[in-house]
Phi, psi and omega in degrees: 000125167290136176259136155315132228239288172174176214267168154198131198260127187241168189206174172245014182204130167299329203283326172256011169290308206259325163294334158318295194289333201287316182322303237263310167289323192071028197206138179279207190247184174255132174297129170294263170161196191253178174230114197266135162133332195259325155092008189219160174220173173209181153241153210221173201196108158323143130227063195027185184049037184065046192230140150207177174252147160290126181248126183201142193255194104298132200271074187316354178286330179255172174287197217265121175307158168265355166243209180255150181295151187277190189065013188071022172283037187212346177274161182324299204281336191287330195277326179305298179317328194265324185307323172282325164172165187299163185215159170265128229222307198209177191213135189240144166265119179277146194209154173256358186200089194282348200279328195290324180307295199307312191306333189250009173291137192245052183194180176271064198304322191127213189235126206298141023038090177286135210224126141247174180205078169092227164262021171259148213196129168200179201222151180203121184308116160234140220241180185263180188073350177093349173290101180305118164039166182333071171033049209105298233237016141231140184262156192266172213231156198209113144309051194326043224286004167256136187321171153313333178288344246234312213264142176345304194271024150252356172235351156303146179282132165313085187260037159057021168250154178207156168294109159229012147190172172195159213220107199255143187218118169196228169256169192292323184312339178250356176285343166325313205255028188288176166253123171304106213238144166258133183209139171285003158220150163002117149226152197218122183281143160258109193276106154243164162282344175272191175291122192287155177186191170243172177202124154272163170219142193240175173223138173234211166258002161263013203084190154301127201261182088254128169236125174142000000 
């Protein structure tokens, strides 16, 4: 069974991605690092239950990726969007047999890619062009090679934000391909005809939230 992993919220500046979100959550985020090769760094927010969220930008510090950066931050139309305020763009899966998973996927996830940081060590699907799945909204699937005491929402801290749903809205075609997902909350597909997109809700310490 694929598990929910985390969320990723995209933006065109961390600093100003995360006072966005601080308005909204009340709480900061935790520095990430960078991802080299890749052209982006992020920051990350526990929201239990083995879930955490992303914040991820481009790094003007490193060079030009020689492919497009993932999450569409490089696409036209994705930066138009991001120039007015962050967006929650994708959602990631955890799988213990990343190989076995891709086989029972009723879509393309992409191509495995082994990724390190430091003593954290995954494999992670990456499609070509920088598009995630169904434009976002099937998610891409990630591996952990370090135990579970390892992964990221074991070493972030408890800021009193948690995850209480989240909600893929799209054509039938792509509510058609979902993948059978374990989650510590709700997730609730929509099949629509309007613009498709995700929308979490959170509980902080400013209240309850939805960004999507």
């Amino acid at each position: 069974m694929l598990e929910l992993d985390h969320l990723v919220v995209a933006c065109l500046d961390l600093d100003d991605g995360e006072a966005w979100l601080r308005e909204r959550f009340g709480v900061p985020l935790v520095p990430g690092g960078q991802h080299p090769g890749w052209g982006t760094h992020n920051r990350l927010l526990q929201l239990g239950g083995g879930v955490y969220f992303e914040l991820i930008a481009p790094d003007a510090s490193q060079p030009e990726p020689k492919t497009p950066r993932p999450f569409m931050l490089d696409d036209p139309a994705m930066r138009a969007r991001l120039k007015k305020a962050p967006v929650l763009v994708h959602w990631l899966v955890r799988s213990d047999d990343l190989e076995r998973s891709l086989g029972t996927l009723k879509y393309l996830a992409g191509t495995i890619v082994p990724m390190t940081r430091g003593s954290l060590r995954w494999r992670i699907t990456v499609p070509t062009g920088g598009h995630p799945p169904g434009d976002g909204l099937l998610p891409t699937v990630i591996q952990w090679d370090v135990p579970m005491t390892e992964h990221p929402t074991a070493r972030l801290p408890d800021a009193g934000v948690t995850l209480a749903g989240l909600a893929i809205r799209g054509p039938k075609a792509i509510i058609e391909r979902r993948p059978q997902v374990s989650a510590p909350v709700p997730l609730e597909w929509v099949e629509t005809r309007d613009e498709p997109g995700l929308a979490a809700t959170f509980d902080t310490p400013a209240g309850r939230v939805t960004i999507g």
